[in-house]
C-alpha positions as CSV (number, residue, x, y, z in Angstrom):
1,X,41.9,161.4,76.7
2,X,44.6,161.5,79.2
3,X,47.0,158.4,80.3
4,X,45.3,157.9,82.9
5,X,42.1,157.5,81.6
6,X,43.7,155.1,78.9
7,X,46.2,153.1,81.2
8,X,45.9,151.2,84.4
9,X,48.6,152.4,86.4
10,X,50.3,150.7,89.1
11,X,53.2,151.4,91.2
12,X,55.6,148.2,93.2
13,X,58.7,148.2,94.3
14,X,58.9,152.1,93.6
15,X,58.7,151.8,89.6
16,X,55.6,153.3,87.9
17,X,53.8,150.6,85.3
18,X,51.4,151.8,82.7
19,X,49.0,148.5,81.3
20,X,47.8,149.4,78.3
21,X,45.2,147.9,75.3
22,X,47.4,146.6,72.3
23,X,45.2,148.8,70.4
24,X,45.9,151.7,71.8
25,X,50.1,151.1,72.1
26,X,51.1,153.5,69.6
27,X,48.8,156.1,71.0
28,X,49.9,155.6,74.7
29,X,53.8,156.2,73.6
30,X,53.5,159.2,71.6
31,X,51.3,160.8,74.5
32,X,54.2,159.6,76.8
33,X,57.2,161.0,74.4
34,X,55.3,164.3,74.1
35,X,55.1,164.4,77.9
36,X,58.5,164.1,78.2
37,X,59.3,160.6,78.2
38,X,62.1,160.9,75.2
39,X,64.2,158.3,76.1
40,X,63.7,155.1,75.0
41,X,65.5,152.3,76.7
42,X,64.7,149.1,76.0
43,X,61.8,146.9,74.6
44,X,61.4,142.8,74.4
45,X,58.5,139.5,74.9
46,X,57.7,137.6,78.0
47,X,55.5,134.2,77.2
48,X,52.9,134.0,79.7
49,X,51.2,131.3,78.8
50,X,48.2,130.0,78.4
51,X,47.0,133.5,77.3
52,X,49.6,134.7,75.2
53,X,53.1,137.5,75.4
54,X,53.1,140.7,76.7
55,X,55.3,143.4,75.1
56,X,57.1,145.6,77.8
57,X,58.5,148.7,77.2
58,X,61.0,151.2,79.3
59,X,60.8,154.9,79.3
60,X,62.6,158.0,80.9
61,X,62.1,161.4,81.1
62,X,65.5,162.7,81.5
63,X,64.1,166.0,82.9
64,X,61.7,164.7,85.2
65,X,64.3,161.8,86.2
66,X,61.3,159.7,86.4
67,X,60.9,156.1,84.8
68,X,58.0,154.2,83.1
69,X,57.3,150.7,82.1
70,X,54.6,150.6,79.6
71,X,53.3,147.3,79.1
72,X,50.4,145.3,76.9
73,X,49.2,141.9,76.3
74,X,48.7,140.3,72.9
75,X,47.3,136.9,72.3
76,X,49.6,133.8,71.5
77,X,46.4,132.8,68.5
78,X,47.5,136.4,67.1
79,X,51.2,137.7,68.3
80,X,50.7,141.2,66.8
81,X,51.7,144.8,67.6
82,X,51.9,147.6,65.3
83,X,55.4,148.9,65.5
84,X,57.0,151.4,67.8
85,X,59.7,152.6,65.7
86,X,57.7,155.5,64.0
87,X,57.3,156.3,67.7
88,X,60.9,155.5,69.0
89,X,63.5,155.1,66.2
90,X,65.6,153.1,68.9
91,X,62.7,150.3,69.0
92,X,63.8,149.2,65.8
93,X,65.8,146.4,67.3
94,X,64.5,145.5,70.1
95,X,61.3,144.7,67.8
96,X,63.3,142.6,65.8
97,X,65.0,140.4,68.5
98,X,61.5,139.9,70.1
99,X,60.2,139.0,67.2
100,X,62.9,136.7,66.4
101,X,62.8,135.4,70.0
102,X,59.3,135.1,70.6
103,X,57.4,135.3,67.3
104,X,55.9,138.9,67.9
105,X,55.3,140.4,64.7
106,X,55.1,144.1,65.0
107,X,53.3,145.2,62.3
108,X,54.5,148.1,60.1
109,X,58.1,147.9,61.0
110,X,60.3,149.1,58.6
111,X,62.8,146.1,58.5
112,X,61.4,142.9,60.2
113,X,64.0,140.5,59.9
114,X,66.5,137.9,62.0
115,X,68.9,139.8,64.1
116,X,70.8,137.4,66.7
117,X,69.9,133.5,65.1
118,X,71.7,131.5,62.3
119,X,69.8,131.4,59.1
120,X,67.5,128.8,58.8
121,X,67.2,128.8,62.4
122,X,63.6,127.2,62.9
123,X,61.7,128.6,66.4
124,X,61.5,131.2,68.5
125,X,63.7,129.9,71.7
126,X,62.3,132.5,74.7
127,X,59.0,130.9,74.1
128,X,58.3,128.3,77.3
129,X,57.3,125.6,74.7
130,X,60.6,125.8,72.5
131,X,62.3,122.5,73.2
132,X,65.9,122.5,73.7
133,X,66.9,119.3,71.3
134,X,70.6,120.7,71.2
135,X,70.8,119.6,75.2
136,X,69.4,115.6,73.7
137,X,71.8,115.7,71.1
138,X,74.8,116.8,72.8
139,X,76.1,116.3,76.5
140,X,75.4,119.3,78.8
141,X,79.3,120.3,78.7
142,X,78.2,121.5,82.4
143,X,78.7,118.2,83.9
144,X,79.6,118.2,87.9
145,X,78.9,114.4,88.5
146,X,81.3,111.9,88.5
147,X,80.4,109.8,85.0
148,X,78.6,112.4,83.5
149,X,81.5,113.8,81.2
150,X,81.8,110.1,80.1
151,X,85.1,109.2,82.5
152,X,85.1,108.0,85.6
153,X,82.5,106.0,88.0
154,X,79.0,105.9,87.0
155,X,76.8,109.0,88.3
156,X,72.8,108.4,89.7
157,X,70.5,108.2,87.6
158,X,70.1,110.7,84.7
159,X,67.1,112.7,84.3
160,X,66.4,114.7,80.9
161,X,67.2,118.3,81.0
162,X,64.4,121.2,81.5
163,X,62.0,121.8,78.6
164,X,63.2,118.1,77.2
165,X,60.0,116.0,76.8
166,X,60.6,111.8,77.8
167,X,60.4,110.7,74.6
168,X,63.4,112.9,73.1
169,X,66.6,111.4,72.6
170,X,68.5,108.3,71.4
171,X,66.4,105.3,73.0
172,X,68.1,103.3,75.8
173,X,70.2,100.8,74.8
């Protein structure tokens, strides 16, 4: 079966996309490597929810001078992929940072552990519904108001950070 017949192609802003089934991932990238597409450049998540993540990946064929982005969806009930580093030995940490990021397990990777976080980090922090409780905890150290780096007059009323739900922080006194 050829790609075409296995991908939905699309083309915007002059870069080729390939949608593919999660099923048929694995299958889509070797067909692309042995076409030509030997270069792997980079891998990672994007939450979209409600639905779930899709798993992007970015090819070149250095002969050909052409690009790809190779894409599939996944469901957030069941964030698995089977592993592209039997396909792409450079994958190997790209799969590990989205899976540290975004909870993506990809399964048969050879080495599926944290890359970037602390240990005992608890999360994935690219995902939309990760709250940032370190911006509660701590002043933003960003502060452009007068009175919001604690001196001077006091600023307008303070509103919680993005991705801080109301009922986070120390109660008002």
């Amino acid at each position: 079966m050829s790609l075409a017949e296995r991908a939905q192609i699309s083309e915007s802003y002059g870069e080729t996309t390939a949608d593919v089934a999660a099923d048929d991932w694995i299958g889509v990238l070797t067909e692309l490597r042995d076409s030509g597409y030997t270069f792997f450049d980079w891998l990672t998540g994007v939450d979209d929810p409600p639905e779930g993540f899709v798993v992007v990946a970015h090819l070149y064929d250095p002969v050909g001078c052409r690009r790809l982005l190779v894409r599939t969806r996944i469901p957030r009930s069941d964030a698995r992929l089977s592993s592209a580093v039997g396909v792409f030995r450079g994958a190997d940490w790209h799969e590990r940072e989205t899976y540290e990021m975004f909870g993506v397990t990809f399964d048969g990777h050879p080495h599926l552990v944290s890359l970037l976080l602390p240990d005992g980090f608890e999360g994935h922090p690219l995902r939309k519904d990760f709250i940032l409780a370190a911006r509660v905890a701590k002043a933003w150290p960003g502060a452009k108001e007068p009175g919001e780096s604690g001196h001077g007059a006091p600023s307008r009323r303070k509103t919680l950070p993005p991705g801080v739900p109301a009922d986070w922080g120390p109660p008002d006194a």
